[in-house]
C-alpha positions as CSV (number, residue, x, y, z in Angstrom):
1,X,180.6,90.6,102.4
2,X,180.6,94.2,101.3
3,X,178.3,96.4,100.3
4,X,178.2,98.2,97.3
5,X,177.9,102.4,98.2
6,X,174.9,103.0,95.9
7,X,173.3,100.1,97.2
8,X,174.0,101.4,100.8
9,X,172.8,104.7,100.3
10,X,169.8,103.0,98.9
11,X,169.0,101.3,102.0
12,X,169.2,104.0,104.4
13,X,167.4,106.3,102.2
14,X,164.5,104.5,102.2
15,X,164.7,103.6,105.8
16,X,165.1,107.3,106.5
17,X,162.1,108.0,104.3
18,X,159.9,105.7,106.5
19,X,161.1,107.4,109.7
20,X,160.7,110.9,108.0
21,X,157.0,110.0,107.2
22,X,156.3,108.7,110.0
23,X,157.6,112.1,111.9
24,X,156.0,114.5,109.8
25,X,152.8,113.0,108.7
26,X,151.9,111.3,112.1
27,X,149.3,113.3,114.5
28,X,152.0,114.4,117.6
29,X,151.2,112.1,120.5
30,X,149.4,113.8,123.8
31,X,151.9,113.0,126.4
32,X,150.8,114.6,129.4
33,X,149.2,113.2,132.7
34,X,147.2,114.1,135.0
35,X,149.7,115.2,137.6
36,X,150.9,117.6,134.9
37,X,151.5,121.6,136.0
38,X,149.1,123.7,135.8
39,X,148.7,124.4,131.7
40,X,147.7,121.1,130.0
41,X,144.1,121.9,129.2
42,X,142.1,124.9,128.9
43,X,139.4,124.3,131.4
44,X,141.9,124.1,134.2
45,X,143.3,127.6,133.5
46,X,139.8,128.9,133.1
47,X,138.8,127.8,136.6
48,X,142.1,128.5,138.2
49,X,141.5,132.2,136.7
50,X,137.8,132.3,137.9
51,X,139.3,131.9,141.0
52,X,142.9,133.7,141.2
53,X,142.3,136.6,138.5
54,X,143.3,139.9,140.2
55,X,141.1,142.1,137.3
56,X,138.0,139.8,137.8
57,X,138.8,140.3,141.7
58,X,138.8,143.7,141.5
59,X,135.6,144.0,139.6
60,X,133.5,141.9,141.6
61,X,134.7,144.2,144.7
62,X,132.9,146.5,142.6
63,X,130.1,145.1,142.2
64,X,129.7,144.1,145.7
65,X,129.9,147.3,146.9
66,X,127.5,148.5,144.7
67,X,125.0,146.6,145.9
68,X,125.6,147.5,149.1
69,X,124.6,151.5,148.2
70,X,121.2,150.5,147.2
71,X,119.9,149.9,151.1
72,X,121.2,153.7,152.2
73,X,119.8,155.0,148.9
74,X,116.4,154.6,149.8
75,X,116.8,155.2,153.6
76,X,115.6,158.2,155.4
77,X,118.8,160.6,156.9
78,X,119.5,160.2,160.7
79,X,117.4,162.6,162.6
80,X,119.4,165.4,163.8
81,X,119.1,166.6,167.6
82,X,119.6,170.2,168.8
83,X,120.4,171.7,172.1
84,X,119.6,175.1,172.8
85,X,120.6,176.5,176.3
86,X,118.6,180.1,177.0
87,X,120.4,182.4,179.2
88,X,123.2,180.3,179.9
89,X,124.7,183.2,181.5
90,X,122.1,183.3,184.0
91,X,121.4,187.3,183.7
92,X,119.3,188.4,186.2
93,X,119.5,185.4,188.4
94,X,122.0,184.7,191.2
95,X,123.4,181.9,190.0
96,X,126.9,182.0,187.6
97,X,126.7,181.4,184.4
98,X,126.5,177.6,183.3
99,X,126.2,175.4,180.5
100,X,124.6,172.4,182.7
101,X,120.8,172.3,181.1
102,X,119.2,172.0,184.2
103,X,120.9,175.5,185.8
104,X,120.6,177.7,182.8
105,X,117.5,179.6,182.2
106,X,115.7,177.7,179.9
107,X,116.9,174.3,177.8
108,X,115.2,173.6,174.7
109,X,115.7,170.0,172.8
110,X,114.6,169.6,169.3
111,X,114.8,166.5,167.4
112,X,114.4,167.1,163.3
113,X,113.6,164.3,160.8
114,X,114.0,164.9,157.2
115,X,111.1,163.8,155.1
116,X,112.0,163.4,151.1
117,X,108.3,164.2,149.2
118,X,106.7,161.0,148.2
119,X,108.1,158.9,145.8
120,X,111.8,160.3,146.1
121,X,113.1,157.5,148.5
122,X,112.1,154.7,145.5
123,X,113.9,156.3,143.0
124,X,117.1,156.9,144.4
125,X,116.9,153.1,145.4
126,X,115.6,152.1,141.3
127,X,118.8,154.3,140.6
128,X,121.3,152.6,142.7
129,X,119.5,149.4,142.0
130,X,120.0,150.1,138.1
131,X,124.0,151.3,139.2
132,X,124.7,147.8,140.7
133,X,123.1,145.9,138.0
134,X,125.8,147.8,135.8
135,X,128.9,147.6,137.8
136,X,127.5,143.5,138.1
137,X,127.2,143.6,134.1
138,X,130.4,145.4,134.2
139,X,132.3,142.6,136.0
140,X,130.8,140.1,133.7
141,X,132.3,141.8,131.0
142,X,135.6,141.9,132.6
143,X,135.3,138.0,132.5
144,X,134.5,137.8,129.5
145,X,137.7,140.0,128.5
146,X,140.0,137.8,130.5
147,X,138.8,134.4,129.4
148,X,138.8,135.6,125.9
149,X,142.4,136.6,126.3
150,X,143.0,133.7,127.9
151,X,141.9,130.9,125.8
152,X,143.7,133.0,122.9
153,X,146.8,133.0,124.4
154,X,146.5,129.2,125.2
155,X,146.0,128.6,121.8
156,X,149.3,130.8,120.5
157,X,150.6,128.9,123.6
158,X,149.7,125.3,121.9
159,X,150.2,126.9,118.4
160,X,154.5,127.6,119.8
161,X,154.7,124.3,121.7
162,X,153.4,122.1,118.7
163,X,156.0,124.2,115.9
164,X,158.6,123.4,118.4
165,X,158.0,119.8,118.8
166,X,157.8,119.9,114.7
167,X,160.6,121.9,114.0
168,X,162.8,119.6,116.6
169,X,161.9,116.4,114.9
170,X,162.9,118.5,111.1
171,X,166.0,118.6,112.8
172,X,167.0,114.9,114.0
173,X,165.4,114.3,110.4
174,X,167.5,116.5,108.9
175,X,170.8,115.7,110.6
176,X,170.0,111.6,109.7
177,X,169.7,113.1,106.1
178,X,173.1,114.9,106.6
179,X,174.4,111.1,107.4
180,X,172.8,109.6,104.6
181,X,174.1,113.1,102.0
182,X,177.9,112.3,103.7
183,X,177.9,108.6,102.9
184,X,176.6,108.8,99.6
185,X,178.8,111.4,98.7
186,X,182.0,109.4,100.3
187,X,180.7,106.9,97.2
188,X,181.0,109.6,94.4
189,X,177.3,109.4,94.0
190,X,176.2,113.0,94.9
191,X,178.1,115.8,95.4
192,X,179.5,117.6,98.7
193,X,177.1,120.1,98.8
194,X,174.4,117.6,99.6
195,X,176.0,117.5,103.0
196,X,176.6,121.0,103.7
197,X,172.7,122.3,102.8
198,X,171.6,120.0,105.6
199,X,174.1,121.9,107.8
200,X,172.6,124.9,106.9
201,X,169.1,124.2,107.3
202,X,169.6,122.5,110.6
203,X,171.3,125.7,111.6
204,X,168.3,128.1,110.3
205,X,166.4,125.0,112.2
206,X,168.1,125.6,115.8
207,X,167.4,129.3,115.0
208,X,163.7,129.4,114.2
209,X,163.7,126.8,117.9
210,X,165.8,129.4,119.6
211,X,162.5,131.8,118.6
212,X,160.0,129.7,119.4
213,X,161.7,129.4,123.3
214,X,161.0,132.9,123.6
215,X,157.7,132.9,122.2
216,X,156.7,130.1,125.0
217,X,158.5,132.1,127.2
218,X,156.2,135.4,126.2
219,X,153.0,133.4,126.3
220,X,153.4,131.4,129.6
221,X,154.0,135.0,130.9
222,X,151.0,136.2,129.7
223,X,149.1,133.0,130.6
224,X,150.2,133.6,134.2
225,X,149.7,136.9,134.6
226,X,146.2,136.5,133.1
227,X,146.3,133.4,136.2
228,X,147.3,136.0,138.7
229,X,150.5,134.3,139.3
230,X,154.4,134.9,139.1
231,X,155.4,135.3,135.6
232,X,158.2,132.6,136.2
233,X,155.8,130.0,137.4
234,X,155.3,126.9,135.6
235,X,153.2,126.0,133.1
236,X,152.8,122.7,131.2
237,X,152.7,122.3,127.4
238,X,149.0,122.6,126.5
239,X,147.7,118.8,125.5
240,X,145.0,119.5,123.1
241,X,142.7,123.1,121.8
242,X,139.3,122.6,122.8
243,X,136.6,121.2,120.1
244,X,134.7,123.5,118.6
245,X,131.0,123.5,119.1
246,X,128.8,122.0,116.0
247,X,127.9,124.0,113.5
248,X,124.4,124.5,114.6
249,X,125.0,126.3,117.4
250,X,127.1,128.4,115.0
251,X,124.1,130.2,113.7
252,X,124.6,133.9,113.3
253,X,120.5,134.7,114.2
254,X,120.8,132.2,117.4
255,X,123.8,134.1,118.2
256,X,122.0,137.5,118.4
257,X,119.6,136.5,119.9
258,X,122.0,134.9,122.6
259,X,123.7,138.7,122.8
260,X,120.6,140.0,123.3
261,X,120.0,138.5,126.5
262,X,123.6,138.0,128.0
263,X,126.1,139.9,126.0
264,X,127.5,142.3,129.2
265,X,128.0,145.5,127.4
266,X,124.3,145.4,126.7
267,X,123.5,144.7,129.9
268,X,125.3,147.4,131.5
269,X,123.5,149.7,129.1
270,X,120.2,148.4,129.8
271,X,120.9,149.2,133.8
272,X,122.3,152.3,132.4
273,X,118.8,153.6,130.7
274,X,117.0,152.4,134.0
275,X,119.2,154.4,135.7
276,X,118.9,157.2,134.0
277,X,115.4,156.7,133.8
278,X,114.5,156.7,137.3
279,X,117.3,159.6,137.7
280,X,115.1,161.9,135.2
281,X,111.9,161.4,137.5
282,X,113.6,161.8,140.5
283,X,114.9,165.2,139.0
284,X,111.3,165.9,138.2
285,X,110.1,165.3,141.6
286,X,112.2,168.0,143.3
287,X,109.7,170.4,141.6
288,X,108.5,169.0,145.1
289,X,109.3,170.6,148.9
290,X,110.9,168.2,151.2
291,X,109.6,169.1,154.7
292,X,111.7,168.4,158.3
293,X,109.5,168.0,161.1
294,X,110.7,168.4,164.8
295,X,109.5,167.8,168.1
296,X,111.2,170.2,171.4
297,X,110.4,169.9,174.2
298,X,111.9,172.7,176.9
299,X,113.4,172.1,180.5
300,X,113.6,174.4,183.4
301,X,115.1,173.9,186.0
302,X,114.9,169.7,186.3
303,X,111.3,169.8,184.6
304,X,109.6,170.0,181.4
305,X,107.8,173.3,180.9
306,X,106.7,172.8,177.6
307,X,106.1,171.4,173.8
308,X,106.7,172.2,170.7
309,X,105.8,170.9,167.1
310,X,107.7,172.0,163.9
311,X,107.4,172.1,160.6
312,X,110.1,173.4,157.9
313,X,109.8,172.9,154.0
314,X,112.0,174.4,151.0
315,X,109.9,176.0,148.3
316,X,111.4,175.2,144.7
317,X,111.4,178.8,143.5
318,X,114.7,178.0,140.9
319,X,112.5,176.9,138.3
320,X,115.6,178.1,135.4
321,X,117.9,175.8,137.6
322,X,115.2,172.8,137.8
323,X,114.3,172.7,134.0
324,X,118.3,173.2,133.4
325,X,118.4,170.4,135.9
326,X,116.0,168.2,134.1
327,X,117.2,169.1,130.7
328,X,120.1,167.6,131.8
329,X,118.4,164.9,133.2
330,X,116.3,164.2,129.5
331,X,119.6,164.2,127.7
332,X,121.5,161.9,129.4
333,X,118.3,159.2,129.4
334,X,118.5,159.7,125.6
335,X,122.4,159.4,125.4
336,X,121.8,155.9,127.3
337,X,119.7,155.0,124.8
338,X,122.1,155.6,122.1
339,X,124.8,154.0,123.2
340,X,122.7,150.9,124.0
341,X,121.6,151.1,120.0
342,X,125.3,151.8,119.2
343,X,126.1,148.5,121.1
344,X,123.6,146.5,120.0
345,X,124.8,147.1,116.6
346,X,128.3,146.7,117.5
347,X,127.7,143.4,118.9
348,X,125.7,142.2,115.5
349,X,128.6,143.1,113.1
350,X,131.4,141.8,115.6
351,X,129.0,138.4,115.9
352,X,129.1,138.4,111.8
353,X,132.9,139.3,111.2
354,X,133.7,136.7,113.8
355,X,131.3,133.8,112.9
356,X,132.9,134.5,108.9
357,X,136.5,134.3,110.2
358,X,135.6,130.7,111.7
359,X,134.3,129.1,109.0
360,X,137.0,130.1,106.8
361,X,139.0,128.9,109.4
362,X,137.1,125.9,109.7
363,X,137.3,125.2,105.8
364,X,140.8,126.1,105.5
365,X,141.6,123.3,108.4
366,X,139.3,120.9,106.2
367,X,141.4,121.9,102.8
368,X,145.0,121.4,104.6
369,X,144.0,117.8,106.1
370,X,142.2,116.4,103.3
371,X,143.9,117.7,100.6
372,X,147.1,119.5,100.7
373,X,148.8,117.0,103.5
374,X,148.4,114.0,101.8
375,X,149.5,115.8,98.5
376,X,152.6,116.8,100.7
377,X,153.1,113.3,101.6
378,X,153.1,112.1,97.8
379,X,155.8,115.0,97.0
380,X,158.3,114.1,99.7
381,X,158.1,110.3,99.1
382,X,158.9,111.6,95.5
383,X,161.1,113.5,96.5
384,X,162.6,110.5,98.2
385,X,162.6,107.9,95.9
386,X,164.1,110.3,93.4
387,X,167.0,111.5,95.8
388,X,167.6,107.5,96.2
389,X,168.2,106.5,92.3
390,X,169.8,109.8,91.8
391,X,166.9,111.6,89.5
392,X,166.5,114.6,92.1
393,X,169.0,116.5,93.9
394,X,169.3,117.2,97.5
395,X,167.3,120.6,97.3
396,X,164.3,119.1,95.9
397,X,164.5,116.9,99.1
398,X,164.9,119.7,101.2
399,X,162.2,121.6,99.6
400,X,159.6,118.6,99.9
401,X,160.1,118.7,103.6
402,X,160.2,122.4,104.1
403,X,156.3,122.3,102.6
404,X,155.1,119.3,104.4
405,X,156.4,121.6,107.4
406,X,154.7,124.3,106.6
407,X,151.7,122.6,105.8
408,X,151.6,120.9,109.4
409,X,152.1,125.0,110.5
410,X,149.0,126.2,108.1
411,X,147.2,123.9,109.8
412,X,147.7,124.4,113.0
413,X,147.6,128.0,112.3
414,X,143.9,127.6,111.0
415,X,143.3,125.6,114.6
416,X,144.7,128.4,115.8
417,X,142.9,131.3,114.2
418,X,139.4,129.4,114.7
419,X,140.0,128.9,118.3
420,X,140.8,132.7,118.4
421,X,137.5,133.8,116.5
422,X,135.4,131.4,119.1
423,X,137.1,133.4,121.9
424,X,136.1,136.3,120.3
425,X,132.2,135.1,119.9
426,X,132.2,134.4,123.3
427,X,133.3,137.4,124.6
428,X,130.7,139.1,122.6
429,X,128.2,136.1,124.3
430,X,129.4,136.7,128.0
431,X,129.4,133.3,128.1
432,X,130.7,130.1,126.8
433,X,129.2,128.0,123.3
């Protein structure tokens, strides 16, 4: 029994149209296991960086040796001991000359300590103290650098993985419509042109995938070298982006106040006031001596003949160079203090512009899924049922897809772009929502 060619044409278009629907309207299925590469969520990369990150690495190496300057800050200098030999040439005596103490004519020993004025020794140790709690702030702002770039580039990652799996699935789609165009058009129902636009968007199809290899390509490098690893090393396809935290932790005057206590570059300034703080006092305090005090005894022959005491002081007579000195001193303090204001400021406005970026984001994701996909949808079964009793042409078909496409890209664009505006919040944080 044969079939008659509109008929057939009938029947595969509308099976197409089911398979076509169920392609591009259907969430793409999260495939990966466990026992995936390195790559499938975000979490995993973060604590693989935490642990692997050559920047973070090299600031915490920083930090740790700050720390360990704030012990010889406040410690006294090592004593110094002095030999004198007297008459080592041993005029007037019989003997040769000699530098042996106990055959010379006299051998004095002195042994000097210095002795910083009061007060000095505590504020070079507030100052280094104040210098590691900035290189430490520092560090955590290099964290929050990297992760931020991190979970950015694992969402562009995510973003070229899921246009690739959509474009490919365009494609099979496509080529089953170049079937369907080819056996209608071997009926005399449409004409051969049908057939060769699906050749050509299939082609510009294989092009835009050829693109998004090297975009993965670009990214996983990125991804990697943010992991500390080889470029080439593998990576799998990210699963899923991170939720987003609820909107009420979203609140712009929780999230300054948040900053205000953890964001790093305010930190680091805050150590930098203290330390410039306790550096203008200690600059003040050399309008004070420092004294060295010795004790010597002296040897002659193999005895002790005698003792002395010593006392030695500078006298701060430079007064031009000490108010120059703690001029200086006033003016960086007050520069600190600036730059903390500046920001503090900074931190507000960046906090704002982000937090506004999000929930457009956020309300553009909303508009896509609950409006313009399922508006999509009703356009390309349209599109399809027309195509199928010969009321629309093969363009409008192609059209309907190619905007069902790119509203599946808008909105993962818009996942994209909030995910990116998060990072951003919590880099200005210094730690995660």
């Amino acid at each position: 029994m044969s079939h008659h060619p509109r008929c057939g044409g009938r029947l595969r278009a509308s099976v197409l149209g089911a398979a076509l629907a169920a392609c591009l309207l259907a969430p793409p299925a999260l495939a990966q296991s466990d026992g995936t590469p390195l790559g499938a969520d975000l979490a995993s990369l973060l604590d693989y960086a935490r642990r692997h990150n050559p920047a973070l690495a090299s600031a915490q190496g920083d930090a740790e040796a700050a720390a360990q300057r704030i012990g010889p800050a406040g410690a006294l200098p090592d004593p110094v001991l002095r030999v004198e030999l007297e008459n080592f040439s041993n005029t007037g005596n019989p003997r040769s000359a000699s530098l042996l103490p106990g055959r010379v004519g006299e051998t004095k020993y002195t042994l000097m300590q210095q002795l910083p004025a009061w007060g000095k020794r505590d504020l070079r140790r507030d100052v280094a103290t104040a210098d590691a709690r900035q290189v430490l702030a520092q560090a955590a702002g290099t964290w929050a650098e990297q992760a931020m770039q991190l979970r950015t580039a694992f969402a562009q990652y995510f973003l070229a993985a899921r246009t690739e799996r959509i474009t490919s699935e365009l494609l099979d789609l496509v080529a089953r419509l170049e079937q369907v165009a080819q056996s209608r058009y071997a009926g005399g129902l449409v004409p051969q042109a049908d057939a060769i636009r699906a050749q050509l968007e299939q082609t510009a199809l294989r092009s835009e995938l050829i693109a998004l290899a090297g975009e993965k390509r670009r990214l996983a490098a990125r991804i990697n070298a943010l992991l500390g690893r080889e470029a080439t090393a593998a990576l799998a396809e990210p699963r899923e982006l991170p939720a987003l935290p609820a909107s009420e932790r979203l609140r712009l005057a929780e999230l300054l106040r948040r900053a205000r206590a953890t964001n790093p570059t305010l930190q680091a300034e805050a150590a930098r006031i203290e330390s410039a703080r306790a550096g203008s006092e200690l600059v003040r305090r050399n309008r004070y001596p420092d004294f060295n005090v010795g004790l010597s005894p002296t040897q002659m022959g193999s005895r002790v003949s005698s003792w002395s005491l010593m006392l030695e002081m500078n006298i701060p007579l430079q007064q031009g160079t000490r108010r120059a000195q703690e001029a200086e001193a006033a003016a960086m303090l007050q520069a600190a203090r600036d730059r903390a204001r500046a920001a503090a400021d900074q931190a507000a406005a960046g906090l704002e512009e982000q937090l506004a970026g999000l929930q457009a984001a956020r309300r553009t994701e909303e508009l896509l899924r609950q409006q313009l996909l399922p508006q999509s949808e009703l356009v390309l079964q349209s599109a399809l049922g027309g195509y199928e009793n010969g009321r629309s042409d093969f363009t409008t078909l192609l059209q309907a897809q190619r905007d069902i496409r790119k509203a599946r890209l808008d909105l993962l664009k818009a996942r994209v772009e909030a995910q990116a505006r998060l990072a951003e919040i919590e880099r200005t944080l210094g730690e995660p929502l």
